[in-house]
VOLUMPA-481857 format. One record per residue (C-alpha): residue in one letter; x, y, z. Coordinates in Angstrom, 3 decimals, decimal comma. Example, Ala and Ser with C-alpha at 12.3 -4.5 7.8 and 13.67 -1.06 7.14 Angstrom:
+---+----------+----------+----------+
| r |     east |    north |       up |
+---+----------+----------+----------+
| A |   12,300 |   -4,500 |    7,800 |
| S |   13,670 |   -1,060 |    7,140 |
+---+----------+----------+----------+
END
This chain:
+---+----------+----------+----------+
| r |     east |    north |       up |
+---+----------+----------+----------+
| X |    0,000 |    0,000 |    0,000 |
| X |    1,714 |    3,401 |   -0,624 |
| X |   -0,142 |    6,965 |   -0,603 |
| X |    0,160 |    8,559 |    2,780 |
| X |    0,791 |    5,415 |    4,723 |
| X |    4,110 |    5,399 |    2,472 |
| X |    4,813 |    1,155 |    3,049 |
| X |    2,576 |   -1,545 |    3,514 |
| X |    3,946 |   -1,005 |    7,359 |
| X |    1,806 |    1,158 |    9,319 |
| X |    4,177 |    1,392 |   12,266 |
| X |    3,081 |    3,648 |   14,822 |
| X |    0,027 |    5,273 |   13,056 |
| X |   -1,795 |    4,187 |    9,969 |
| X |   -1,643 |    7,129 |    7,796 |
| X |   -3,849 |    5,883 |    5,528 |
| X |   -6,452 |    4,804 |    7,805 |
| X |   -6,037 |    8,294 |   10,099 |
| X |   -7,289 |    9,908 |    6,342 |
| X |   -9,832 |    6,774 |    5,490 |
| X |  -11,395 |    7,100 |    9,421 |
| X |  -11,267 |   11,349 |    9,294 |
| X |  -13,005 |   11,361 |    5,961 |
| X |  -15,792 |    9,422 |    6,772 |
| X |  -16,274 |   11,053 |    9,946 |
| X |  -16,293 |   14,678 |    8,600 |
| X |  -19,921 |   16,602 |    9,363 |
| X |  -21,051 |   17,996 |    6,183 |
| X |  -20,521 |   21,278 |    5,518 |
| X |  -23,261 |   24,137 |    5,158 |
| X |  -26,032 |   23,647 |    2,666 |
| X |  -25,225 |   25,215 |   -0,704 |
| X |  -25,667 |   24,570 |   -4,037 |
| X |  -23,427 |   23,531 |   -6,803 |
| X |  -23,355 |   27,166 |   -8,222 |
| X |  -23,171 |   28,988 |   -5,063 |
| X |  -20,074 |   26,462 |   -3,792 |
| X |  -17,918 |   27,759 |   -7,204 |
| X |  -18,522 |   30,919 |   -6,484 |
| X |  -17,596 |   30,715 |   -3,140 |
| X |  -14,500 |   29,189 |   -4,105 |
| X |  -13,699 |   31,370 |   -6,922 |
| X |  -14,398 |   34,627 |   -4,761 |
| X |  -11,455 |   33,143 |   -2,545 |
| X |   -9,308 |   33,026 |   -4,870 |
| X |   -9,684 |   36,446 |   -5,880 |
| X |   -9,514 |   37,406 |   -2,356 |
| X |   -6,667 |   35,480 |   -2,354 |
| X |   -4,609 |   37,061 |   -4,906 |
| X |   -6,095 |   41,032 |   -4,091 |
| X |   -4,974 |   39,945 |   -0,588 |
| X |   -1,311 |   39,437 |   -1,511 |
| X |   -0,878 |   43,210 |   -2,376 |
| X |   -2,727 |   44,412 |    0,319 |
| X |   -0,674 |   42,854 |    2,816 |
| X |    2,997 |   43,455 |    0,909 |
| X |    1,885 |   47,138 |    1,140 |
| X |    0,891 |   47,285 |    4,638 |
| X |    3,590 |   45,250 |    6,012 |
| X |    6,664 |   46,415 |    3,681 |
| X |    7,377 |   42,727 |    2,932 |
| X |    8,062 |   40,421 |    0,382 |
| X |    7,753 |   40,606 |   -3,822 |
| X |    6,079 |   39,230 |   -6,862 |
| X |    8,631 |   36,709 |   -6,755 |
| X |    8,549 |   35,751 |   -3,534 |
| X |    5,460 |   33,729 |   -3,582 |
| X |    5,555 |   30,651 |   -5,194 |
| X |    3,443 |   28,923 |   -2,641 |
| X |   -0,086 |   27,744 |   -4,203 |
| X |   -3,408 |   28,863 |   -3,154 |
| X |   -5,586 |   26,069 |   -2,381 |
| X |   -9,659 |   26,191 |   -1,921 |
| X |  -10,121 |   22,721 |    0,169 |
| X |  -13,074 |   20,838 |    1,353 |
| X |  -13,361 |   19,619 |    5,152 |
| X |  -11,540 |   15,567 |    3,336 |
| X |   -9,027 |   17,906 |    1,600 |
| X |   -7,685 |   20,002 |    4,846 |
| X |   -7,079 |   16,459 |    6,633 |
| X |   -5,522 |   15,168 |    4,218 |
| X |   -2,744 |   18,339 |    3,793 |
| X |   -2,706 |   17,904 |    7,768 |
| X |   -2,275 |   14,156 |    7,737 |
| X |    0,813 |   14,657 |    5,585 |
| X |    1,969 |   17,344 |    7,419 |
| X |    1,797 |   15,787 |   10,684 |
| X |    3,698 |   12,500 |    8,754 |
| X |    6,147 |   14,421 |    7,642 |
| X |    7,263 |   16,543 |   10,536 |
| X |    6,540 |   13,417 |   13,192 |
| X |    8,397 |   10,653 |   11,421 |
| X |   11,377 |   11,228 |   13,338 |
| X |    9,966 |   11,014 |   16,538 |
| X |    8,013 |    8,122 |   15,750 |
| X |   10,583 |    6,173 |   14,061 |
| X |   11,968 |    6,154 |   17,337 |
| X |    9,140 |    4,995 |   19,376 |
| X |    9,192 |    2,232 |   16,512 |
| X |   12,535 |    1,210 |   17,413 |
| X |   12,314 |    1,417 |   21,181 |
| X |    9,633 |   -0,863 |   20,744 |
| X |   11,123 |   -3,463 |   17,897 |
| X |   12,782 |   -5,504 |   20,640 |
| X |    9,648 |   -6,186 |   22,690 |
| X |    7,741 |  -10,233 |   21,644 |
| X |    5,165 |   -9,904 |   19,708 |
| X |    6,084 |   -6,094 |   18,344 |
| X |    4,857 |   -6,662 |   14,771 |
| X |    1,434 |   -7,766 |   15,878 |
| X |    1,081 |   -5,117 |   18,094 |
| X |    2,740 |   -2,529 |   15,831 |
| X |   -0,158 |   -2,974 |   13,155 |
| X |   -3,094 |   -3,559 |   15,646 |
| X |   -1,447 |   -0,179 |   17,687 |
| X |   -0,494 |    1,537 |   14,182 |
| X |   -4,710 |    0,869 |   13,252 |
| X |   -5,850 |    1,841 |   16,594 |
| X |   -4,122 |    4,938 |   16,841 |
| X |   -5,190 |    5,575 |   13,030 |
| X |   -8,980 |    5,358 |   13,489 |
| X |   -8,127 |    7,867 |   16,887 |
| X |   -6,086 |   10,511 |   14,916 |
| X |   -9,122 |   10,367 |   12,531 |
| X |  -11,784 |   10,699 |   14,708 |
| X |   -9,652 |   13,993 |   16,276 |
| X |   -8,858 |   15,563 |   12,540 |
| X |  -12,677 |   14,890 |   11,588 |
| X |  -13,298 |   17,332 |   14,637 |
| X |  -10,655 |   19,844 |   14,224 |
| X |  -11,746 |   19,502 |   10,143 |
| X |  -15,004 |   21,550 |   10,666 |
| X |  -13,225 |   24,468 |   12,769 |
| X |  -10,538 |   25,760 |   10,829 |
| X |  -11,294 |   28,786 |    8,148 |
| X |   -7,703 |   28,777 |    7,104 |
| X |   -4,056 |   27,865 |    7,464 |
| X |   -0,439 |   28,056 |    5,952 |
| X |    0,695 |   24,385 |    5,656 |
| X |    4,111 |   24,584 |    6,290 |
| X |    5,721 |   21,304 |    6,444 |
| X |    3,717 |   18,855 |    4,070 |
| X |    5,870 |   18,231 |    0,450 |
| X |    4,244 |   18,260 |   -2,401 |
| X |    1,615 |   15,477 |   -3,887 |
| X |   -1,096 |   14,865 |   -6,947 |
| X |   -3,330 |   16,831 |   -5,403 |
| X |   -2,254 |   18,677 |   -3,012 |
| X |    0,649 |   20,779 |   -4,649 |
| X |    3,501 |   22,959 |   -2,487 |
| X |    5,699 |   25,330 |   -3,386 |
| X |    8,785 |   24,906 |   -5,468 |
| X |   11,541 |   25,737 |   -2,934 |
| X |   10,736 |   23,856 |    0,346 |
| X |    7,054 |   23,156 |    0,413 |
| X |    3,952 |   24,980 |    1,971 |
| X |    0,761 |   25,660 |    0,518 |
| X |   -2,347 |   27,986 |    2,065 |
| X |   -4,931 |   26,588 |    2,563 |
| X |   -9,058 |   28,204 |    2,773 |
| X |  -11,815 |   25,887 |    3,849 |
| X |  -14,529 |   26,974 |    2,000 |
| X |  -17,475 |   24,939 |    3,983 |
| X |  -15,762 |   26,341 |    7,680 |
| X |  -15,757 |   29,934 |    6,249 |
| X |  -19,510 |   29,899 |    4,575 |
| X |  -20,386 |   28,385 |    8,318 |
| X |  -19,225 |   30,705 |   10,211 |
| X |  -20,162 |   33,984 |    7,989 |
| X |  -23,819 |   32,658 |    8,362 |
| X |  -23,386 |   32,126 |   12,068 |
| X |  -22,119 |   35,377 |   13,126 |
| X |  -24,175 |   36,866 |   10,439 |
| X |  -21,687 |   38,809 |    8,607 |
| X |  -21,398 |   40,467 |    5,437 |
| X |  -19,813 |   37,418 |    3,248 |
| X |  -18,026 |   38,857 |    0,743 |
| X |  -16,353 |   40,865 |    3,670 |
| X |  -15,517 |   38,375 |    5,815 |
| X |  -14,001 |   36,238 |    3,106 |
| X |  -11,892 |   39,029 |    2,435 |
| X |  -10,794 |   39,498 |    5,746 |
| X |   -9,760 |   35,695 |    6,335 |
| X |   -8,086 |   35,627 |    3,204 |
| X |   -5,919 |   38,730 |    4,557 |
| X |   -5,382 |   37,301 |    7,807 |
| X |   -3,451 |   33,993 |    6,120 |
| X |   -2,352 |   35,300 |    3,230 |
| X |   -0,252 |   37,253 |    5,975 |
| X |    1,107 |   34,190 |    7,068 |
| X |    1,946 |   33,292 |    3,539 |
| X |    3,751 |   36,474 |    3,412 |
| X |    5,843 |   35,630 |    6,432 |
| X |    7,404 |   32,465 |    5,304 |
| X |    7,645 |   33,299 |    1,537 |
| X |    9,408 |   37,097 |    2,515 |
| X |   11,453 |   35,305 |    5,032 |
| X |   13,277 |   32,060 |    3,657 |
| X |   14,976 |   31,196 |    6,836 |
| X |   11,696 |   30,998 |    8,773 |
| X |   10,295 |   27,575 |    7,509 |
| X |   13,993 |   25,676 |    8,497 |
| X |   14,124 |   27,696 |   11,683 |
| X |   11,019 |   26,381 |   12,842 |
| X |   11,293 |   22,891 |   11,425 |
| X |   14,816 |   22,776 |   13,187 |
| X |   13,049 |   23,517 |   16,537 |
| X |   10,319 |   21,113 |   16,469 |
| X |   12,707 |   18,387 |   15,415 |
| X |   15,013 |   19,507 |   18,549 |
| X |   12,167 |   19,161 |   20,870 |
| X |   11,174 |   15,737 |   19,330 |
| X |   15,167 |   14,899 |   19,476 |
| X |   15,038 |   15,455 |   23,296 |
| X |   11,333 |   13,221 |   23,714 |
| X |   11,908 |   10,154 |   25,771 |
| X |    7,934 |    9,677 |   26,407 |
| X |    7,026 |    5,849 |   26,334 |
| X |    4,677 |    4,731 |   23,477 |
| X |    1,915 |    3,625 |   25,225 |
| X |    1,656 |    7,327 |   26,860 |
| X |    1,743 |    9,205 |   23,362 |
| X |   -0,878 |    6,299 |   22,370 |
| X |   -2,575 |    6,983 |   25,420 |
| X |   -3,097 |   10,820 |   24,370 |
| X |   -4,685 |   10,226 |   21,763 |
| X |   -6,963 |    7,892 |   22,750 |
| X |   -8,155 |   10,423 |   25,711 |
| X |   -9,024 |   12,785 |   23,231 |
| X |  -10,824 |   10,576 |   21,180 |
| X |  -12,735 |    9,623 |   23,911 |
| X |  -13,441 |   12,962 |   24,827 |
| X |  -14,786 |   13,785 |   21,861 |
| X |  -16,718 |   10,561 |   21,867 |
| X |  -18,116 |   11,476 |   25,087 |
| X |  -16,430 |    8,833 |   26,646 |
| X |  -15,058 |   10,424 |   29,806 |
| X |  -17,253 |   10,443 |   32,625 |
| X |  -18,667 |   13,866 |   33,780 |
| X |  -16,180 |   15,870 |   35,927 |
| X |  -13,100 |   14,377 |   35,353 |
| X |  -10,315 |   16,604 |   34,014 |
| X |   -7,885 |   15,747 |   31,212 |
| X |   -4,642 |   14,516 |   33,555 |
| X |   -5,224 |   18,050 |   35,193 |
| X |   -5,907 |   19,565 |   32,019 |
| X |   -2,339 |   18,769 |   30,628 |
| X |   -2,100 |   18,850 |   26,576 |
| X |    0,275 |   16,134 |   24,584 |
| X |    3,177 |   19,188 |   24,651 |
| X |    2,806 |   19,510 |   28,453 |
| X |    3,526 |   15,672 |   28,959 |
| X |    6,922 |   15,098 |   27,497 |
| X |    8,529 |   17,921 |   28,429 |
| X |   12,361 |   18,011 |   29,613 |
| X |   14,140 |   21,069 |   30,846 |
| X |   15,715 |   21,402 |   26,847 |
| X |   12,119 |   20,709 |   25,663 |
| X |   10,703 |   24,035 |   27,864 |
| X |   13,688 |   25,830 |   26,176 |
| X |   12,553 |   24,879 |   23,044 |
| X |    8,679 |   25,446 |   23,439 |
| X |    9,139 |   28,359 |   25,055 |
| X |   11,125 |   29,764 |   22,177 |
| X |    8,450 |   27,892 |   19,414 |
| X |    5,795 |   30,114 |   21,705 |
| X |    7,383 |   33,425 |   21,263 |
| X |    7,648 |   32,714 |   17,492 |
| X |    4,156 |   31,195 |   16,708 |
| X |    2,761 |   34,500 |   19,323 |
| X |    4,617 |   36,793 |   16,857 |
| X |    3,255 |   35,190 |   13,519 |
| X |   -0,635 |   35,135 |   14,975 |
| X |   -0,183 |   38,423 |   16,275 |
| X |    1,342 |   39,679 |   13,145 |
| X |   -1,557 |   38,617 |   11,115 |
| X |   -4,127 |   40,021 |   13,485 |
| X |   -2,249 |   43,006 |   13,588 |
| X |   -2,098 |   43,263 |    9,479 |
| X |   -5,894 |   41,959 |    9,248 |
| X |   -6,984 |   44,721 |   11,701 |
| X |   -4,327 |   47,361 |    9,631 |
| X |   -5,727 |   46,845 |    6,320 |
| X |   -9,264 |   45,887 |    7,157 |
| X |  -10,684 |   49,666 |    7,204 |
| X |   -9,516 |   50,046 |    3,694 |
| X |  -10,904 |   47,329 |    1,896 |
| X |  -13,186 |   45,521 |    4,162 |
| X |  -16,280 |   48,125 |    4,651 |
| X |  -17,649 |   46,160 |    7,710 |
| X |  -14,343 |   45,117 |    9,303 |
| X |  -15,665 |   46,009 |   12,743 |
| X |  -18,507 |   44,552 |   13,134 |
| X |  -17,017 |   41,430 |   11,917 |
| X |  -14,091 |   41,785 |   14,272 |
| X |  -16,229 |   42,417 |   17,120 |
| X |  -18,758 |   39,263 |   16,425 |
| X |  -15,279 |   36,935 |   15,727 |
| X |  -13,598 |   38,189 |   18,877 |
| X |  -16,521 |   37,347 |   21,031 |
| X |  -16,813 |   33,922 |   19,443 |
| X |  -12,994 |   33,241 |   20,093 |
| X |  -13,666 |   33,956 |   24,000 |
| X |  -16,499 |   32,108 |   24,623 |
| X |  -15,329 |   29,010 |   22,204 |
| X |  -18,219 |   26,287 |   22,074 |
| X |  -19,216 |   23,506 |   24,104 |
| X |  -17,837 |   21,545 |   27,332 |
| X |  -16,507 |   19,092 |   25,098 |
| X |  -14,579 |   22,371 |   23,054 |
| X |  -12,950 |   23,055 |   25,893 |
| X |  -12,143 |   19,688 |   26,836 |
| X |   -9,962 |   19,047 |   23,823 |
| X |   -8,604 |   22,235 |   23,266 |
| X |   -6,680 |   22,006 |   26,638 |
| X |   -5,705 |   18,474 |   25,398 |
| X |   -4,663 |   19,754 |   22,229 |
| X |   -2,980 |   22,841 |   23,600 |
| X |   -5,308 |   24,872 |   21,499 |
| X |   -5,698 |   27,700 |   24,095 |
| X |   -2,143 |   28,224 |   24,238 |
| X |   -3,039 |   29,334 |   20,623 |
| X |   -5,695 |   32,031 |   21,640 |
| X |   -3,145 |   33,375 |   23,996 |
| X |   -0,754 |   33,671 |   21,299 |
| X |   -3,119 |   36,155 |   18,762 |
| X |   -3,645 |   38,157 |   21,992 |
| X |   -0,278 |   38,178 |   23,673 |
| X |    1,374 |   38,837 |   19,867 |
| X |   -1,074 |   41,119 |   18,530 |
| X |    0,048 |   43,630 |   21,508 |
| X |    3,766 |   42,898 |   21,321 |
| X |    3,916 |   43,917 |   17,436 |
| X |    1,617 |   46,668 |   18,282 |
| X |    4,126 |   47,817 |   20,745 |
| X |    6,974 |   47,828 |   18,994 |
| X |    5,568 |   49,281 |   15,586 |
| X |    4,207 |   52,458 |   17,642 |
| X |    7,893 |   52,616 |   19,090 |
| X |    9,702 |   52,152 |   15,721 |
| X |    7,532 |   52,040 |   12,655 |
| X |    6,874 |   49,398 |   10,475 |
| X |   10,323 |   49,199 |    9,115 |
| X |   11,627 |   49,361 |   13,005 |
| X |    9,740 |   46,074 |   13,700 |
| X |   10,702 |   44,196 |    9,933 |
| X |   14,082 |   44,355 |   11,841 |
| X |   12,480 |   41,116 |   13,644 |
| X |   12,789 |   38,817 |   10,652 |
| X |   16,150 |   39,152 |   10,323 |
| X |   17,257 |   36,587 |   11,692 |
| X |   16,857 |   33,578 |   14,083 |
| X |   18,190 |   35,991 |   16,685 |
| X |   16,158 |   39,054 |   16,168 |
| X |   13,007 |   37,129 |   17,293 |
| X |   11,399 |   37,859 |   20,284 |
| X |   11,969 |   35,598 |   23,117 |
| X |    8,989 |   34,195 |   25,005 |
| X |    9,446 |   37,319 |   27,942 |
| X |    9,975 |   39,288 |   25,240 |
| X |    6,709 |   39,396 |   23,890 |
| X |    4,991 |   39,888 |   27,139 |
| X |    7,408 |   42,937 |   27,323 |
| X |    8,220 |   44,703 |   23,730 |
| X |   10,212 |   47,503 |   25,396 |
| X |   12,666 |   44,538 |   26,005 |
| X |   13,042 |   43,878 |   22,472 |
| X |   13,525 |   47,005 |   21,390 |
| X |   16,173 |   47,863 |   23,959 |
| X |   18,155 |   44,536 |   22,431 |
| X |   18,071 |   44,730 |   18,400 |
| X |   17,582 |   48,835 |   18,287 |
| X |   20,429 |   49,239 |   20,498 |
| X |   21,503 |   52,657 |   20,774 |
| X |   25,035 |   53,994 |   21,634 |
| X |   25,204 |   54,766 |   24,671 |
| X |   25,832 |   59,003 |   25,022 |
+---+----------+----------+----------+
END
């Protein structure tokens, strides 16, 4: 068998089944027609495209030339299966390990496909979940395939969901044309980032593989993490009982290197949200005639998230680590672009060491004072 399960091994996870298990999972999307879903998808793309000059303007970045990652319109299957080769990709290391350290045990093949199906069907049923919830997303990591193509120097592709973004225009009741726009200019920021910055994509990839590098977490225990979120979004865990203390998979493998490491994949993954909420909120007057209103209705849906079971997995997940990050970012790169200007703050993707560290970005004036040094008088 090849395709995303690669060999007719499915070691540790079953890729394949992970896509087969998501995919039949997925809710359907919102109820359009044939004609209205092209021209939802064709609007994005225009959006798409306008947005790329909108944001090099505003944020003094990138050229013509520097984006050759592709614009893809996906469906709820076609964002889990960018994610499930993603997540291949950028895990096989780590679990190529796990494989190993548990070769030598009897009976290891058996339980390596039984585990590898197991943990397949769970990493399905959790991608089928997150698969209705995300509007958008730069795919960093994934290399290119049939049908899901990447860019020609080191991969990455954006990504809009069309079903996730017609959903939630109709549930906060927003202008749609608007709101498209604005989502598109919120990633299409992010595709600015790593296309204007060609050491950003390594940096990052050589951090996560650090932190997976130091893991020394059993495999029944990463197994074990995802089958508690599974079961919490089957309902499975009984009322009242928190999540291991409401610990996420991160949290749970962590060595004193590993909170080095996370705490410096924070401060960068604060700065890129915050940087695109920044940019979105920058050029939204301009072009988006109802940008406040929709910001308003999408903040308050951020804060009060969704149901018990929501909030269950996204402290599982780590997910509200993420809503930190748009807040705690947004303010740093507000900060430091009313101390220095726009072209003060570029000065941050300069290089690995101009990034903010994680106490950095809760204070800016601390940045500033390190890369805009001044002579002392």
């Amino acid at each position: 068998m090849t395709g995303f399960g690669g060999t007719a091994s499915p070691g540790m996870v079953d890729w394949n089944l992970a896509v087969a298990t998501a995919t039949r999972l997925v809710r359907p999307g919102p109820d359009v027609s044939r004609d209205e879903a092209r021209a939802v998808v064709a609007e994005l793309r225009r959006h798409a495209k306008a947005s790329e000059e909108h944001v090099r303007g505003f944020t003094r970045m990138g050229t013509d030339e520097t984006h050759d990652t592709p614009v893809l319109v996906v469906d709820r299957p076609g964002w889990v299966r960018a994610n499930v080769a993603g997540f291949r990709e950028i895990l096989k290391p780590l679990l190529e390990k796990m494989q190993e350290r548990r070769g030598g045990n009897p009976g290891s093949a058996v339980l390596g496909t039984v585990g590898g199906k197991v943990t397949g069907v769970e990493l399905g049923m959790l991608l089928s979940f997150l698969s209705s919830r995300v509007l958008g997303q730069y795919e960093t990591f994934a290399p290119a395939a049939r049908d899901l193509p990447a860019g020609e120097n080191g991969g990455g592709r954006l990504l809009l969901v069309a079903p996730n973004i017609v959903h939630v225009e109709r549930e906060l009741d927003v202008e749609p044309h608007d709101f498209r726009l604005w989502v598109c200019l919120h990633e299409e920021t992010h595709r600015t980032q790593f296309s204007a910055v060609p050491w950003l994509r390594d940096h990052l990839e050589g951090e996560i593989q650090s932190f997976l590098a130091e893991t020394d977490v059993d495999p029944m225990t990463f197994l074990e993490r995802i089958r508690d979120a599974a079961q919490s979004l089957a309902g499975g865990r009984p009322e009242g009982e928190e999540e291991d203390g409401g610990r996420s998979f991160v949290e749970l493998v962590q060595t004193p290197a590993q909170r080095e490491i996370l705490g410096r994949l924070t401060a960068v993954m604060s700065l890129l949200e915050g940087h695109a909420d920044y940019v979105m909120d920058g050029v939204g007057p301009s072009v988006v005639p109802t940008v406040s209103e929709i910001r308003e209705k999408f903040q308050q849906r951020r804060a009060k998230g969704a149901s018990r079971l929501d909030q269950a997995l996204r402290r599982l997940l780590g997910l509200d680590a993420k809503l930190r990050q748009y807040r705690d970012g947004e303010r740093f790169v507000r900060a430091v672009v009313g101390e220095t200007g726009i072209e003060g703050f570029n000065r941050v993707w300069t290089s690995p060491n101009t990034l903010p560290t994680k106490a950095e970005i809760a204070k800016p004036a601390d940045w500033v004072a390190r890369v805009h040094r001044r002579p002392e008088s």
